[in-house]
N, C-alpha and C positions, 0 to 999 in steps of 0.2 A: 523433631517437628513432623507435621507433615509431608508425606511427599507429596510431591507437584510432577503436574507429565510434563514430559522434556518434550520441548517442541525446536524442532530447526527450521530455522528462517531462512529460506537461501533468499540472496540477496535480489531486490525486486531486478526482472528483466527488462531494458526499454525495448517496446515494441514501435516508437513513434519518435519522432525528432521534437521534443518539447523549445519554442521557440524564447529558451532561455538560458541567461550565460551560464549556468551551472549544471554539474550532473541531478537531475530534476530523480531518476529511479534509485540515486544511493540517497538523497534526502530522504522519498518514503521509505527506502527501508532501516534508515539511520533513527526516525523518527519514529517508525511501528516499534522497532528494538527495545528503544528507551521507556518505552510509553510502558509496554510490557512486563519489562525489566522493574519499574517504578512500581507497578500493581501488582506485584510478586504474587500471581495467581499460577502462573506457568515457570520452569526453566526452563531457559534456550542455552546451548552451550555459544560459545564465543563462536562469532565467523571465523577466527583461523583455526577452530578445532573442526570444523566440515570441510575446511577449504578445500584440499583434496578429496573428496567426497563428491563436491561441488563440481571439481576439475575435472573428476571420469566422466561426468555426463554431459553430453549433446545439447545445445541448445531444444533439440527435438525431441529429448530425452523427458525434460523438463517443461514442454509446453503440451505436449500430447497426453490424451487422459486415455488413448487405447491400454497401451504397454504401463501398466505399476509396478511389478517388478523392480525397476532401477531406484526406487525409493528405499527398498529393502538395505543397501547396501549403509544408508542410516542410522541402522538400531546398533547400538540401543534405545535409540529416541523413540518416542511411542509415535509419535505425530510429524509430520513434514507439511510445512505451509510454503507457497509459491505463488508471486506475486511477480504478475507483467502490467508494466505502463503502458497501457493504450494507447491513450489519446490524454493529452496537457494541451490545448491551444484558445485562443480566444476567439472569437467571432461577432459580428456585428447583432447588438441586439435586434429582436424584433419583437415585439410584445406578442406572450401566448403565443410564442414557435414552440421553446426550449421547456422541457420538464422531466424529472421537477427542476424546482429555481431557489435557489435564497437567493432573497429579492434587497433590493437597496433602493434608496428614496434619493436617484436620477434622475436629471430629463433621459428622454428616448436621445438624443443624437451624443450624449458624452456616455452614455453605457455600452458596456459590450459584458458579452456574459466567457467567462473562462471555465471551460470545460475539460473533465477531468474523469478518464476511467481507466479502472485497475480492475483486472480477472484475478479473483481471491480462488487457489484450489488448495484442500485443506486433504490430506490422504495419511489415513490413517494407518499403519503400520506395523501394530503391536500384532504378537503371532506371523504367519507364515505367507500371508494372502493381505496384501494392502488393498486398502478399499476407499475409495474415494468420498470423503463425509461429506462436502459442502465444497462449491464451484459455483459463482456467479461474478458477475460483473457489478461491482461498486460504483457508482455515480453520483457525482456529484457537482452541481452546477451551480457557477455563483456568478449573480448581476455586480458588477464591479467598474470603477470609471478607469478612462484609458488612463487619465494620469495617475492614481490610484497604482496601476499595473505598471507604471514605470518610476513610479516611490518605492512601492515591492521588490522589483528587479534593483534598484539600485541601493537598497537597504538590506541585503542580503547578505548573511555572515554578519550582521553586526546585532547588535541587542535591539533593537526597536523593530526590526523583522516582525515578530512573533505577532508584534498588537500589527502589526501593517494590513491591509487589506485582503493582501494578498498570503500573507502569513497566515491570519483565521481562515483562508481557505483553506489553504492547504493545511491546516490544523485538523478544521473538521473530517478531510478525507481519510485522514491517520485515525481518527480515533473512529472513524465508522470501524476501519480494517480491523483495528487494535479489538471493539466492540465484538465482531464477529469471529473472531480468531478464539476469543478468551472463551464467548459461547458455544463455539465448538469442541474445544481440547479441557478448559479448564473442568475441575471434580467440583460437583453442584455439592455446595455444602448446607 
């Protein structure tokens, strides 16, 4: 077949206390994996074959775009992606504060909008000198009702997740990442 560039996902970072009962940065990164994995555009090797790879480096190692070097220690992978959890939390609507918005058809006093950003850095690796391809912050914001948000939270790990409210959010943030990861690394055919 084809090859495919090997791309290593280290596993998303939390930078923020997501005010929910689950680990909220192994979901994104559980969910970029699969999504990936399923479009078989890229290979990622399995998290325990970087684990230690993972483990030599510093959280500071990993979040700073001065020093690339420590990337190196990856290859054969051509590409290394890293993913930190911002900000996950909700807040009280206000019409026209928040943008952009996926918008829902609420009154103003049961909406609250759940905001949601991941720093996507993409560093490319192949040869001797990594180079940092792509680095932005993903956003993504969705008007949602309070009870909606606590259907979501307590519908979690089970099958009806996915369609929940709160599930298509966090859907769509995955597949922006998933979107941008693939336009990066994957071979334009």
């Amino acid at each position: 077949g084809t090859p495919k560039p090997n791309v290593v996902l280290i596993p998303t970072i939390q930078e923020c206390k997501p005010n929910v009962p689950w680990n909220m940065s192994k979901e994104i990164s559980n969910d970029v994996r699969e999504k990936l994995m399923m479009h078989g555009k890229i290979f990622s090797p399995a998290e325990g074959d970087v684990s230690k790879q993972v483990a030599s480096l510093s959280r500071k190692d990993l979040t700073t775009v001065k020093e690339l070097s420590p990337y190196l220690y990856f290859q054969p992978a051509h590409f290394v992606v890293v993913t930190d959890l911002l900000e996950f939390q909700t807040v009280p609507y206000k019409r026209g504060m928040i943008k952009p918005l996926f918008v829902a058809r609420l009154d103003d006093d049961q909406a609250e909008v759940l905001k949601m950003k991941v720093r996507l850095k993409i560093i490319d690796i192949r040869g001797g000198e990594p180079k940092l391809i792509r680095q932005e912050i993903v956003e993504s914001n969705h008007m949602i009702s309070k009870q909606a948000m606590k259907e979501g939270e307590m519908m979690h790990g089970r099958d009806g997740f996915a369609s929940s409210e709160l599930g298509i959010a966090v859907n769509r943030l995955t597949n922006e990442i998933v979107a941008k990861i693939e336009k990066a690394t994957a071979y334009q055919s």
